[in-house]
VOLO-250856 format. One record per residue: residue in three letters; z, x, y of N, C-alpha, C in turn. Coordinates in steps of 0.02 Angstrom, whole numbers, plus 50000, padded with zeros to 5 digits. Each point is the difference from the previous one (the first is absolute). Layout:
N
ALAZXYZXYZXY/...
***
This chain:
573
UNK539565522753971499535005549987499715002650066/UNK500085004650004499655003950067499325004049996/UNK499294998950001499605000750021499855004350080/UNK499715006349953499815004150067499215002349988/UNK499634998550046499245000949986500045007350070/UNK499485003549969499695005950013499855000350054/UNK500045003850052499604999950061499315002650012/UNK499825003249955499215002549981499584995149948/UNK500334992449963499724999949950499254996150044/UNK499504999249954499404998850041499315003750001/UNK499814996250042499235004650018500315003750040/UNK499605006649980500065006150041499345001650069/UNK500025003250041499435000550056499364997049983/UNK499755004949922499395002249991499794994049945/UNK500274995049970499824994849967499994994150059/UNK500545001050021500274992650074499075002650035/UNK499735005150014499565002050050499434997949957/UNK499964999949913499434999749958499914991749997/UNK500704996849979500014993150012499654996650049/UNK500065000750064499924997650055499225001650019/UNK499935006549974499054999450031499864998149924/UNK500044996849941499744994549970500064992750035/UNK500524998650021500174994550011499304997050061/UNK500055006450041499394997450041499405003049997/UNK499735001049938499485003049988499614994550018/UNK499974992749955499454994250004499774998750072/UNK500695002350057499774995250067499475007050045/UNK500115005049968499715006750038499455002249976/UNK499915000949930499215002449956499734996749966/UNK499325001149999499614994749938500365002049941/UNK499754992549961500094998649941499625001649950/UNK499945001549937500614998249975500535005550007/UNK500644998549985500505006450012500315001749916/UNK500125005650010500085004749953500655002349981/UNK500455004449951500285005450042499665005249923/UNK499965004050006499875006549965500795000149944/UNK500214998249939500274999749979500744993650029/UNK500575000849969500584994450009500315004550060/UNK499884997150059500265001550072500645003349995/UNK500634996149940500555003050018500254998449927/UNK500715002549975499924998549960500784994249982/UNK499514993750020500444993949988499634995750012/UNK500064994949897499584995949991500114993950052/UNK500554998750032500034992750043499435003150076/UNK500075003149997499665003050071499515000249974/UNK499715001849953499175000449974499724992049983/UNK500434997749978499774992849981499934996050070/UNK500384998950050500035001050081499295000350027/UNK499705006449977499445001550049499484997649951/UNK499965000249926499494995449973500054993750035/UNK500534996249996499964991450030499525000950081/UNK500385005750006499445000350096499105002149977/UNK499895000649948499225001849980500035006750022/UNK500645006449993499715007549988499874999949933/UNK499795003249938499755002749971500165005349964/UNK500145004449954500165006249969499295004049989/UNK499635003349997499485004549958500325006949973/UNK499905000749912500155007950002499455004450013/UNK499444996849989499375003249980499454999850066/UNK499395003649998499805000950061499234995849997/UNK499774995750029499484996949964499325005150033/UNK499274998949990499725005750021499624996350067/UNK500004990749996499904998350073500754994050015/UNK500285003450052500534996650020499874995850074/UNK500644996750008499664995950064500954997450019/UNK499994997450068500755000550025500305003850028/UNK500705002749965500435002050037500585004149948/UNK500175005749998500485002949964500495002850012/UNK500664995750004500705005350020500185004649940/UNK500065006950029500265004349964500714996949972/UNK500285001749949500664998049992500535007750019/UNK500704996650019500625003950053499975008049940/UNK500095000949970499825003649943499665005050022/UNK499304999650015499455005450013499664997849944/UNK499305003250027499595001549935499605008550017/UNK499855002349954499555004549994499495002950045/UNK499815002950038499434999450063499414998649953/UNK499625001549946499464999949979500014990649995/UNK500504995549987499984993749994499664995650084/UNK500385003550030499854996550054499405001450029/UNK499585007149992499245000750010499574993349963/UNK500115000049916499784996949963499834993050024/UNK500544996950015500164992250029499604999650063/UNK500095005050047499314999750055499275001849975/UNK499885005149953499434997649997499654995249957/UNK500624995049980499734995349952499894994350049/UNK500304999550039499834996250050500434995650058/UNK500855001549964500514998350007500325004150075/UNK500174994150051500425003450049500845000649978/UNK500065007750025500675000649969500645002050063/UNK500334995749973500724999650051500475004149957/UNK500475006850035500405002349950500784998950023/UNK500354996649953500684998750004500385003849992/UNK499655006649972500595004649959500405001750065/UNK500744998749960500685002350031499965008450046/UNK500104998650054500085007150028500215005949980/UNK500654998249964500355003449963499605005149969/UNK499864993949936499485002649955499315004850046/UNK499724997850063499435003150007500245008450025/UNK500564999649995500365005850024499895007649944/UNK500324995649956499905005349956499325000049945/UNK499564995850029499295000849977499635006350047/UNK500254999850052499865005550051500185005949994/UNK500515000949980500525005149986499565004549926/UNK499664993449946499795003049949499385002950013/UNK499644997050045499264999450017499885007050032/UNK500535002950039500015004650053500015007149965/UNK500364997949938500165006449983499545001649928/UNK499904991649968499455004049955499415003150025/UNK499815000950068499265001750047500295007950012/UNK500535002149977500235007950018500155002549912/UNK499754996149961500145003249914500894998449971/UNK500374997050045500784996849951499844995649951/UNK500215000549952500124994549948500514995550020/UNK499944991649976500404995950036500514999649946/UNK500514998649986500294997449940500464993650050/UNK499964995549951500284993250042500384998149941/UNK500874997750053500214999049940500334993349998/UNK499514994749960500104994850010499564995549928/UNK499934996349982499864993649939499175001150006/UNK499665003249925499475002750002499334994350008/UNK500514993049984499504993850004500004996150038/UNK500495001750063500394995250081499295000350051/UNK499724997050007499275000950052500395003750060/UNK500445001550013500135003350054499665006149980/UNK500285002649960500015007749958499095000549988/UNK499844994949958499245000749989499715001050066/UNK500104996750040499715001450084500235005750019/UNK500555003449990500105006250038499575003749953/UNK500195000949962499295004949951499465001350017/UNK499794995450047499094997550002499965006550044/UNK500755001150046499805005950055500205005449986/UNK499945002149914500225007249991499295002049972/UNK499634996250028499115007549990500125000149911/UNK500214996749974500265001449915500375006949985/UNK500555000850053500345005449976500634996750010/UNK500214995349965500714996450007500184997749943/UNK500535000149999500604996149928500514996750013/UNK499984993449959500594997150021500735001349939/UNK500444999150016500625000149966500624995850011/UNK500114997349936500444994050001500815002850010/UNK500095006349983500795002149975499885006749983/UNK500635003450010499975007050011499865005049941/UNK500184995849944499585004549940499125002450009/UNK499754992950038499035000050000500105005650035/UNK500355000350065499995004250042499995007549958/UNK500505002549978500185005249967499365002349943/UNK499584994449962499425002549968499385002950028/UNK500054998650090499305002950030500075006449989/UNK499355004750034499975005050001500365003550076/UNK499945005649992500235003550066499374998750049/UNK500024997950055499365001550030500195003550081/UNK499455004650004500145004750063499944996450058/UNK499634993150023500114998150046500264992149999/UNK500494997250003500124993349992500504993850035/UNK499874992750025500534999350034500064995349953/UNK500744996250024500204993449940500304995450048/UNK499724994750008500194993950012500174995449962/UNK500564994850049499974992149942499844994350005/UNK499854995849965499854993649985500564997250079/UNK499884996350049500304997150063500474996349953/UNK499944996949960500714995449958500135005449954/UNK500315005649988500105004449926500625000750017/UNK500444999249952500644999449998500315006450018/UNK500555000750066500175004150033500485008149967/UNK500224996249936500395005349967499695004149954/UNK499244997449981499575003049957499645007550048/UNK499944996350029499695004250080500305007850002/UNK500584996550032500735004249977499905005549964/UNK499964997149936499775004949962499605005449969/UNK499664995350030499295005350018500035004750018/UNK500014999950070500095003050049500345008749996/UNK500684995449953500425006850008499725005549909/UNK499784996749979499515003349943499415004050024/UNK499524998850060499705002150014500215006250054/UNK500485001150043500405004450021500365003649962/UNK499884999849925500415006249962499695002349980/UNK499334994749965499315005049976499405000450039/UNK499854995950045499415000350032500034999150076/UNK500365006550032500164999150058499514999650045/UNK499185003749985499535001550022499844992650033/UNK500064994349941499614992850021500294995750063/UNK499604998250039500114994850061500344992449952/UNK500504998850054500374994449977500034994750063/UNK499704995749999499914994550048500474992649977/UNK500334999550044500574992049992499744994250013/UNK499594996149949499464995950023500204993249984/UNK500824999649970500164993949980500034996550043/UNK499934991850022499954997650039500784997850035/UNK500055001550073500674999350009500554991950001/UNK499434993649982500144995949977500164999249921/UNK499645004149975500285001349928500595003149980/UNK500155004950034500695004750038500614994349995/UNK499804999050061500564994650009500224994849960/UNK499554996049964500314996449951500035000849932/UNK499805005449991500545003949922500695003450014/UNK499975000450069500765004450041500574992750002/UNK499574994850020500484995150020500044996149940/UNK499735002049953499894994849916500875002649980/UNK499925009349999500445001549995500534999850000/UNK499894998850086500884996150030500134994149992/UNK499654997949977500234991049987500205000949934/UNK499845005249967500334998949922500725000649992/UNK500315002450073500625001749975500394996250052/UNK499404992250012500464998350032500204991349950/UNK499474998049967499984996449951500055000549946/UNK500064996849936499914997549929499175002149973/UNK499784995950034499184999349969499505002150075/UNK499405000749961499515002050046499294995749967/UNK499834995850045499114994449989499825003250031/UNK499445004549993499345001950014499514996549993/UNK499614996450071499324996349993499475002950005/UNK499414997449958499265004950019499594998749970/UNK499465000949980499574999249933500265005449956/UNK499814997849938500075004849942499695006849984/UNK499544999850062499415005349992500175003750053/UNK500634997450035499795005050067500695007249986/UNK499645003749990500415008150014500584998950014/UNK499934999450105500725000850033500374995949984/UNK499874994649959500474992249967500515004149944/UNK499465003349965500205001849951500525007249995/UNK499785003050068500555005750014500764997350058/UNK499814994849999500644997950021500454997649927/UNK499754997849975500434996149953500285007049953/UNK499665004850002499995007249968500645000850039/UNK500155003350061500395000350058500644996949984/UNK500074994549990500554996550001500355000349922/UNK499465000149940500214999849957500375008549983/UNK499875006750031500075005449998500855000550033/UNK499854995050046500795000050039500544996649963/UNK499624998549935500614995349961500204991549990/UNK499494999050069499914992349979499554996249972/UNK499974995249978499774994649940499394999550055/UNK499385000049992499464997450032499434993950010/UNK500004995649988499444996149984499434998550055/UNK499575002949966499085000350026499804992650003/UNK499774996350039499864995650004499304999050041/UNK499654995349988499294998850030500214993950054/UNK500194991749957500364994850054500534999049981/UNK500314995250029500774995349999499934998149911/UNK499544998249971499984997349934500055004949957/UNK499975006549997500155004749954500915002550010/UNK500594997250063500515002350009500384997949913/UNK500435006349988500334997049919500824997750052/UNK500024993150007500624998750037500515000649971/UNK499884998049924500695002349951500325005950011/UNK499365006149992500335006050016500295001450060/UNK499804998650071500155000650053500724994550033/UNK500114996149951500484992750020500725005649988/UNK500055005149964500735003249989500095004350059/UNK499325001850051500155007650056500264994650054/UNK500405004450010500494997650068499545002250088/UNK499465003049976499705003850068499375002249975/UNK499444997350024499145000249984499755003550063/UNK499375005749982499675003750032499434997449988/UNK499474997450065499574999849966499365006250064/UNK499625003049967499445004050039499294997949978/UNK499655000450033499044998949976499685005150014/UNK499435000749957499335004949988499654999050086/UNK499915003350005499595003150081499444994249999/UNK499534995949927499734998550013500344990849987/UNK500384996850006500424995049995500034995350066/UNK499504996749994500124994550075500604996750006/UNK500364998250063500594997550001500144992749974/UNK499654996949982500074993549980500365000949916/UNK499655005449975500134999749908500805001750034/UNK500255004550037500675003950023500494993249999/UNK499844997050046500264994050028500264994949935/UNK499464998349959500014995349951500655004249957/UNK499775007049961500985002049985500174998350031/UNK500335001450052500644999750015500094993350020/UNK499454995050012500524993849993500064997749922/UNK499845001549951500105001449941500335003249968/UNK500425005850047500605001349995500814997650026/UNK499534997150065500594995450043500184993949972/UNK499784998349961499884993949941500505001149960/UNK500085005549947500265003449948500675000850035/UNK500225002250078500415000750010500414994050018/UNK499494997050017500414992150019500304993549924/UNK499645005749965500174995549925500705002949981/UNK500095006250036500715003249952500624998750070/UNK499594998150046500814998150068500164994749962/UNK500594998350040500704994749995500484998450048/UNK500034995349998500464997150064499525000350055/UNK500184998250047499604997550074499535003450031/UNK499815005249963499365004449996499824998949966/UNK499854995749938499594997249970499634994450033/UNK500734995250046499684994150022499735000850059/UNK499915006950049499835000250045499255000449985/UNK499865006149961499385001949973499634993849988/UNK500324995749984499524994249942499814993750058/UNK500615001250054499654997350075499635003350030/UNK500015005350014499655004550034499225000749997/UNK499765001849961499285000349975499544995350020/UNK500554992349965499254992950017500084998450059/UNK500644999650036499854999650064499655004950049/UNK499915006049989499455006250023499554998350008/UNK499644997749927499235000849967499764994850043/UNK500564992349991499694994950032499934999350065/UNK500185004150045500044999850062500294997550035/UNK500874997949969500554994450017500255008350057/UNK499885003249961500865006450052499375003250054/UNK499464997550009499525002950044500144994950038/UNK500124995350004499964993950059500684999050012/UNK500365000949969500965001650026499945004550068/UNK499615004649981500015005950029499584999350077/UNK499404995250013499744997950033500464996050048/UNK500634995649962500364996950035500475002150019/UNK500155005349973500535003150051499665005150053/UNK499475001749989499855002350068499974995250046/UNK499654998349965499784991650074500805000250035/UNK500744998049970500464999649996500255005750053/UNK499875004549990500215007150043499684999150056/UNK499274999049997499784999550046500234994750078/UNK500044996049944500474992950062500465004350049/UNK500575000649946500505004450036499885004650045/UNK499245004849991499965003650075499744997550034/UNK499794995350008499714995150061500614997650023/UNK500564997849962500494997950037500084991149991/UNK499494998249955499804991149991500664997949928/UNK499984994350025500614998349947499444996249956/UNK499424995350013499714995749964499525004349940/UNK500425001449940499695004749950499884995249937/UNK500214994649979499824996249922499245001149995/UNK499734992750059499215001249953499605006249996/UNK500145002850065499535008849987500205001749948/UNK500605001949982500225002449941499714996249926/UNK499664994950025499834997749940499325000349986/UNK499714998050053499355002649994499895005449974/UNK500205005550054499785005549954500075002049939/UNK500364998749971500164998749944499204997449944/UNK500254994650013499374995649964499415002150009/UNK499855003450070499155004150013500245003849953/UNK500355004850003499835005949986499934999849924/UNK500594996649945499964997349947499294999849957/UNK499724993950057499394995349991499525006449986/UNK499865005450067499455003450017500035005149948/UNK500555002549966500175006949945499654996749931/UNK500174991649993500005001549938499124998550001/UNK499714995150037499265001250019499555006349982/UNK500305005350033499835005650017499965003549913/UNK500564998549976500295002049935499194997649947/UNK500134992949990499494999949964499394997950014/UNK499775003050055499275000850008499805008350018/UNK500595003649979500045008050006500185002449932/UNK500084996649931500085003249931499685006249983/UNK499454999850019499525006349973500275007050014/UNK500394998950084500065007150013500714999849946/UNK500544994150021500805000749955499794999649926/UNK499465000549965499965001549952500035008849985/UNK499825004550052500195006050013500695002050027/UNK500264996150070500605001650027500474997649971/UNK500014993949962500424995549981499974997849956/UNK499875001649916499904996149947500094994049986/UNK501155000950010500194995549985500084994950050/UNK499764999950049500024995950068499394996049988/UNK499165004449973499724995749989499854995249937/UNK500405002049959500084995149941500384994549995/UNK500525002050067500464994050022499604996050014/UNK499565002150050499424994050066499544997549909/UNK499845006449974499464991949968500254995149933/UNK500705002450004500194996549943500354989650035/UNK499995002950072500444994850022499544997350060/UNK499255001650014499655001050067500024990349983/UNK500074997249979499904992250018500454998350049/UNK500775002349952500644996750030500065004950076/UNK499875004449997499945005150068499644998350052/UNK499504996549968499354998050075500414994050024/UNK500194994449963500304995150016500425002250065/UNK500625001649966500485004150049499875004050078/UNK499205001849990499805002450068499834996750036/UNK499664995949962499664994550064500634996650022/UNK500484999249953500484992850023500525006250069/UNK499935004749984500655004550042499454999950051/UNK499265001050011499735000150057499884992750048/UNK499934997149954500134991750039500554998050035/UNK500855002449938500344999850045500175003250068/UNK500015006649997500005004950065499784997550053/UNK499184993549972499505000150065500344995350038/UNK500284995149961500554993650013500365002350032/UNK500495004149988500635001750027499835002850076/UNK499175004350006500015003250066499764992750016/UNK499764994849973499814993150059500704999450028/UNK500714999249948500494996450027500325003250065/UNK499645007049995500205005150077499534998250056/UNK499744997549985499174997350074499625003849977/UNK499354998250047499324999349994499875007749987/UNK500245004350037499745006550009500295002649951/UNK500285002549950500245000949929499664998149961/UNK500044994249982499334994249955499385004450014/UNK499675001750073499225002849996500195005349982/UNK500515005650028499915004649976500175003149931/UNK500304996049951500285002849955499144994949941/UNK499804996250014499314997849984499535003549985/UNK499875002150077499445007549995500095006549952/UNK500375000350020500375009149943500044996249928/UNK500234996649978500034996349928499074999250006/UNK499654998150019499364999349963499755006950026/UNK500215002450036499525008949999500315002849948/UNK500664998449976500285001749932499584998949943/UNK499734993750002499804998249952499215003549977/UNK499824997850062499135004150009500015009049975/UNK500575002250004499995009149998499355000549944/UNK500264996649940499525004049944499304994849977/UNK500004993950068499374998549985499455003350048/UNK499154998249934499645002250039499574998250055/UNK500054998950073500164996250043499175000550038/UNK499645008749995499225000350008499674997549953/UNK499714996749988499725000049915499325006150000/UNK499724997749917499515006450016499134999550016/UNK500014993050023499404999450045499905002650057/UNK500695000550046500045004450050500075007249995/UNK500255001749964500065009449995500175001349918/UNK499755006650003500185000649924500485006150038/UNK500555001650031500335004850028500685001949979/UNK500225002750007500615000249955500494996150011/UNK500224997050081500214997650032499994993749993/UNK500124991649958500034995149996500384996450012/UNK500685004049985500504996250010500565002650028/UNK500484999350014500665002350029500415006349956/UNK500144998149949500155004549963499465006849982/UNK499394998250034499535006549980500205004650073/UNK500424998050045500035006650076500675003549978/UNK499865005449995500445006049978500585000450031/UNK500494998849981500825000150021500104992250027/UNK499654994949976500184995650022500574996049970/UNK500085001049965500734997749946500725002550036/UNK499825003749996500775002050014500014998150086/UNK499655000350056499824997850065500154990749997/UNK499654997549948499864993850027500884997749983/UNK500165002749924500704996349977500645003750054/UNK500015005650038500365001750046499884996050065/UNK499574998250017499884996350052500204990349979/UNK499924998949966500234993349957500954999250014/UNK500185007449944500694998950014500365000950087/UNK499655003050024500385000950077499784991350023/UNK499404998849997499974992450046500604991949946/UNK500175002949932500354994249970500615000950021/UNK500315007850006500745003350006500225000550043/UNK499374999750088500264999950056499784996750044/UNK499324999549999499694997450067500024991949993/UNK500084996849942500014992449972500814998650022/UNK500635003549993500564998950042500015002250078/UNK499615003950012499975003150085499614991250030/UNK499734998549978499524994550047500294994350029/UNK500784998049982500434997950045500405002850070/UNK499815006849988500265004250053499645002450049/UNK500025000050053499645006150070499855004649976/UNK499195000850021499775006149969500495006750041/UNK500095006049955500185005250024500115005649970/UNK500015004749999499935007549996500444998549937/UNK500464996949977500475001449943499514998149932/UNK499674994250024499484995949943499545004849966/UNK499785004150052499545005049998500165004549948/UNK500745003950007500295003949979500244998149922/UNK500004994749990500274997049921499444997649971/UNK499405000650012499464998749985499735004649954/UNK500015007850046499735005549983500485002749954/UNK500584999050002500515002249949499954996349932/UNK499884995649987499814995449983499435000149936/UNK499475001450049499255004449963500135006849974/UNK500245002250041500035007749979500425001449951/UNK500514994949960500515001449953499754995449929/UNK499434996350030499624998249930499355003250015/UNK499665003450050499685005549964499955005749954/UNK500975000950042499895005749951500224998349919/UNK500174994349995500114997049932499604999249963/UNK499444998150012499184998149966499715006250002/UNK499935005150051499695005349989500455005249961/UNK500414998849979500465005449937499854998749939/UNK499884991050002499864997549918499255001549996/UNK499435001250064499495001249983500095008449985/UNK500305002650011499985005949966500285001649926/UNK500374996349999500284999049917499354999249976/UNK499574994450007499504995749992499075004349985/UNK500035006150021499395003650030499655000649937/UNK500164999849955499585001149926500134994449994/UNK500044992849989499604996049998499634994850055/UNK500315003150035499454997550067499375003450013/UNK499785005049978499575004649992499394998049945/UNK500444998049957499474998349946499824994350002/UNK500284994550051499634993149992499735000150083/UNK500005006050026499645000050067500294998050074/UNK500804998149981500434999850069499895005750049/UNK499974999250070499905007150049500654999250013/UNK500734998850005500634999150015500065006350055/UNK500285000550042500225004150037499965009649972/UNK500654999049958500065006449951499175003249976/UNK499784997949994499234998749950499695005050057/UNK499904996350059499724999950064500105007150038/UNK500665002049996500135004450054500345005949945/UNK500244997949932500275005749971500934999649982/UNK500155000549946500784997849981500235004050043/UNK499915004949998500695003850064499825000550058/UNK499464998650038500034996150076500254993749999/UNK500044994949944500364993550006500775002550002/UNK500255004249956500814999849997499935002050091/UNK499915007450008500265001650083499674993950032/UNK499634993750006500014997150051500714996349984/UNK500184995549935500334995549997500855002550009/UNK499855006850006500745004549998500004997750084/UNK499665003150042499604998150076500434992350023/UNK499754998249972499874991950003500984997150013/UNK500295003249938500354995449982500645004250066/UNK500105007750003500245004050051500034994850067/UNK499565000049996499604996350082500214992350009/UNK500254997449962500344992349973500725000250001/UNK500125006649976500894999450033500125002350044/UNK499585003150041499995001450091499994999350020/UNK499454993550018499984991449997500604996650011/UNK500104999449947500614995549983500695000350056/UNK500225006450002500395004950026500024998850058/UNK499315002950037499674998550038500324993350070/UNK499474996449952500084993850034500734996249989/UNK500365001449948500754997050001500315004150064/UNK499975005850021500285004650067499924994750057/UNK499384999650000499584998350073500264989649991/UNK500304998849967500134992949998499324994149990/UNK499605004449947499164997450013500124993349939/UNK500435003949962500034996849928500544996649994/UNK500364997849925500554997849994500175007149986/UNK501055002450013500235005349958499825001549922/UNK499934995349986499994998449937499365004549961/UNK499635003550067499515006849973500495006449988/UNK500475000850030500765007049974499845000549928/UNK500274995149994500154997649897499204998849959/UNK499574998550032499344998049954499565005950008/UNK500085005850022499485005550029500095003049913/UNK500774996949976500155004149922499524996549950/UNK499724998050012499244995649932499355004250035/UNK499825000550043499475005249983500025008749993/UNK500635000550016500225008349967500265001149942/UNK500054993749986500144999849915499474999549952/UNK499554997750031499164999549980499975005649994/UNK499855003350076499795007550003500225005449930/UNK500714999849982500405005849963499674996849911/UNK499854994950005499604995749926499595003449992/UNK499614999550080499185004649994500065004949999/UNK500415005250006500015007949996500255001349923/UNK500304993949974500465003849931499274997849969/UNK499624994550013499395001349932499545004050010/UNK499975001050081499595007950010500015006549962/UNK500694999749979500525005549973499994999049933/UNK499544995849958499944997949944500654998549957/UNK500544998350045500544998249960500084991149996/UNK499374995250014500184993649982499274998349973/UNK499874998049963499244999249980500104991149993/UNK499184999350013499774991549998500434997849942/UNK500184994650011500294996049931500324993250069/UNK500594996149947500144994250012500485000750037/UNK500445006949996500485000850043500005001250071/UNK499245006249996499785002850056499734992550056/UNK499604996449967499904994550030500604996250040/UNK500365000249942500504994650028500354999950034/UNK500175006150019500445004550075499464999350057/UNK499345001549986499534998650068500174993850029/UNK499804994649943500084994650023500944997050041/UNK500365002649973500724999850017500155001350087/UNK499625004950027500195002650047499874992650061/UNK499584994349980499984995050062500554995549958/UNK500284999749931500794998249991500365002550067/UNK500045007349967500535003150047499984997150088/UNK499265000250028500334998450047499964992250027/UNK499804995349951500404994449992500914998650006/UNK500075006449941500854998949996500395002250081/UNK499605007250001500125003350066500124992950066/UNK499504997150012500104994150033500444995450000/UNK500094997349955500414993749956500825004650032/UNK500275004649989500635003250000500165004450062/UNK499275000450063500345001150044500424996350041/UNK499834995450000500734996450056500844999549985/UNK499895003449924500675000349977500345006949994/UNK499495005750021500175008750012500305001150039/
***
């Protein structure tokens, strides 16, 4: 079964922008917090910000106190006077988009146009645009309402930012046969555009089409409209537990798209709920790969393979033949330190990772066991290398350990700052700096220091930076909501891709580089191909043609295979 997910499905600007100043409303304004109706419209995201203590109000009390986010939507201008002078400070979320053509209405009911908006007469978007037609506005669902108004001598018509693009359409060209006089403004949102355009094209490229969203939300509901218009079978879905798999177990090829207001985690959970379904109908050695594949992932067995063959590569450009115990160590740290990390980090993989974190708490006994014993051994194995291995692989294993304790307590500061895991980008910094000292500098310490050590160090870091900082971008909606600052978070998803695009360029130049100048082993010619293979990974999901899932993972993780294997098979090229 082939599974192709949407490259628009998701939060769109103006919810991703509404989300996020909830998310940090508590740490920025008094309390209590508010939002002026359901922020967006998806109950997992609303239930989300109740657990954080926001709040819903429809109603306006006459003494208020706190804090009130407008919801992405808009509201009315007379609402938001109200709420200030009740007593309420008000933050407004509404979507740009949307404030666009509140402007557009506002501007022109102050010159005598009538507004006609043509969009869902009970969608708070629509009720909020109204608020700015001075009461000379109408809304309309479909081109008959349209056709019952009156003629009016001055008038413009806008739409609902989610109003389905072919209705529009129609409009439009109805009002150019009879009412050429009226201003016509294109106010659909061009994220809405795009994924009823691309709902489209995916219909004719699959069987079926899953649409995720709430039940209430419009653009959910004009996608599934969209697809079902193009002829394919649709199913509307809210989570993974409403999929009808019976019906979907006969399509040879699944589409799936989400409502603008759809956090990526519900996204995620389909489709490994579809990757499931598909792994139930393979056969033969794609069945048995699949059925290896996964637990060794989740558990962090093909993450520490992967550790060891760098370590492994790494040898080789130093030029050292003595590779077993490094290779093993690292291994066992890295093992040890993931699955640690794993389950004392559930909260956020209960967002990024469902089924990863249901793995950790269904098995967190037999798992802790396993860490401590893989970290004991590692520590052993660097004793059986001497003293300086033993301390250093000691230290980093208990700063490992310390990350998520709280190390100030709160007699000394009540600051935000307690512990290790509270300094912003320190995750992905501390575990890139971890793997370069297990993968290189713990085999370099038999050797003369020199410029090559240096050089496999930074290659080293910089090829599991950019590994951790990709999954923290997968990662940004639920690292967000349990308060991770991860890099991405920090500086912004698309200044992280161009650095790590940066990064990885600059690693096979490197490589190149120093194999010319005789700095390295040759053996950089052939290995410069694992971080440009990274690179072309990171541009195709840029390109929204690979989305998060088990596969996407599992190729990240592959590329310190590859240049494991890369290693292992040069002396025989």
């Amino acid at each position: 079964m082939k599974i192709i997910v949407a490259k628009t499905a998701g939060f769109c600007m103006g919810v991703r922008r509404a989300v996020e100043m909830a998310l940090d409303m508590p740490n920025k304004h008094k309390g209590p917090i508010f939002t002026f109706g359901p922020l967006i419209h998806n109950p997992q995201v609303l239930d989300l910000l109740c657990d954080k203590g926001i709040s819903i109000i429809e109603d306006i009390p006459e003494n208020g106190s706190g804090t009130v986010l407008i919801r992405a939507h808009g509201v009315p201008p007379g609402i938001k006077k109200s709420l200030k002078n009740s007593g309420f400070k008000v933050i407004d979320s509404t979507c740009p988009r949307v404030v666009k053509v509140q402007t557009i209405i506002g501007k022109h009911a102050k010159d005598g146009y009538i507004s006609i908006i043509i969009g869902d007469n009970n969608h708070p978007e629509v009720i909020g645009l109204l608020g700015y037609a001075r009461g000379k506005g109408y809304a309309v669902a479909n081109l008959e309402e349209f056709e019952s108004l009156p003629e009016f001598e001055k008038a413009i018509v806008v739409a609902q930012t989610t109003q389905n693009i072919l209705l529009f359409e129609k409009v439009k060209q109805f009002i150019a046969n009879r009412y050429p006089h009226y201003k016509i403004f294109d106010t659909i949102c061009n994220s809405t555009s795009l994924r009823q355009a691309e709902v489209k094209e995916l219909s004719e490229q699959v069987d079926a089409i899953v649409v995720v969203g709430g039940h209430n939300s419009g653009n959910t509901q004009r996608l599934a409209e969209v697809a079902i218009e193009a002829g394919k079978p649709a199913y509307q879905i809210e989570t993974e537990s409403e999929l009808d798999l019976n019906a979907l177990s006969s399509a040879r090829s699944i589409g799936i798209t989400a409502g603008a207001s759809t956090p990526n985690w519900l996204i995620k959970r389909v489709l490994r709920s579809l990757e499931d379904l598909s792994f139930n109908k393979t056969r033969g050695w794609r069945k048995h790969f699949y059925a290896i594949q996964y637990p060794i992932f989740v558990a962090n067995i093909y993450v520490s393979i992967g550790a060891g063959c760098l370590c492994y590569a790494n040898i080789k450009l130093l030029g050292s033949a003595n590779y077993f115990p490094y290779v093993l160590m690292s291994m066992l740290y890295v093992f040890s330190m993931h699955v640690i990390n794993n389950l004392t980090g559930m909260n956020a993989d209960y967002y990024n990772d469902p089924d990863r974190a249901a793995f950790y708490n269904k098995h967190k006994i037999l798992l802790a066991v396993l860490a401590i014993s893989a970290g004991g051994a590692g520590i052993l194995t660097a004793y059986s290398a001497g003293l300086a291995p033993f301390f250093v692989l000691s230290f980093i294993s208990l700063t490992g350990l310390s990350y998520n304790l709280r190390i100030i307590p709160k007699t000394i500061t009540r600051g935000k700052y307690r512990s290790i895991r509270d300094i912003p980008g320190s995750k992905t910094a501390l575990i890139s700096a971890a793997w370069g000292v297990v993968t290189s500098l713990l085999p370099a310490m038999s050797l003369k220091i020199s410029p090559a050590i240096i050089i496999v160090f930074t290659w080293s870091i910089c090829m599991v930076f950019v590994r951790t900082s990709f999954f923290d971008i997968l990662d940004m909606q639920g690292d967000r909501i349990v308060g991770r600052e991860t890099i991405p978070i920090i500086i912004g998803e698309d200044l992280t891709v161009r650095l790590l695009k940066a990064i990885l360029i600059s690693m096979a130049a490197v490589l190149i580089v120093s194999g010319v100048f005789g700095i390295i082993s040759r053996l950089a010619f052939v290995l410069f191909i694992s971080p440009i293979s990274l690179f072309f990974l990171l541009l195709r999901h840029e390109q929204g043609y690979m989305h998060s899932g088990t596969k996407l993972e599992f190729l990240v993780e592959s590329h310190f295979i590859m240049a494991g294997i890369i290693a292992l098979l040069w002396p025989f090229a």
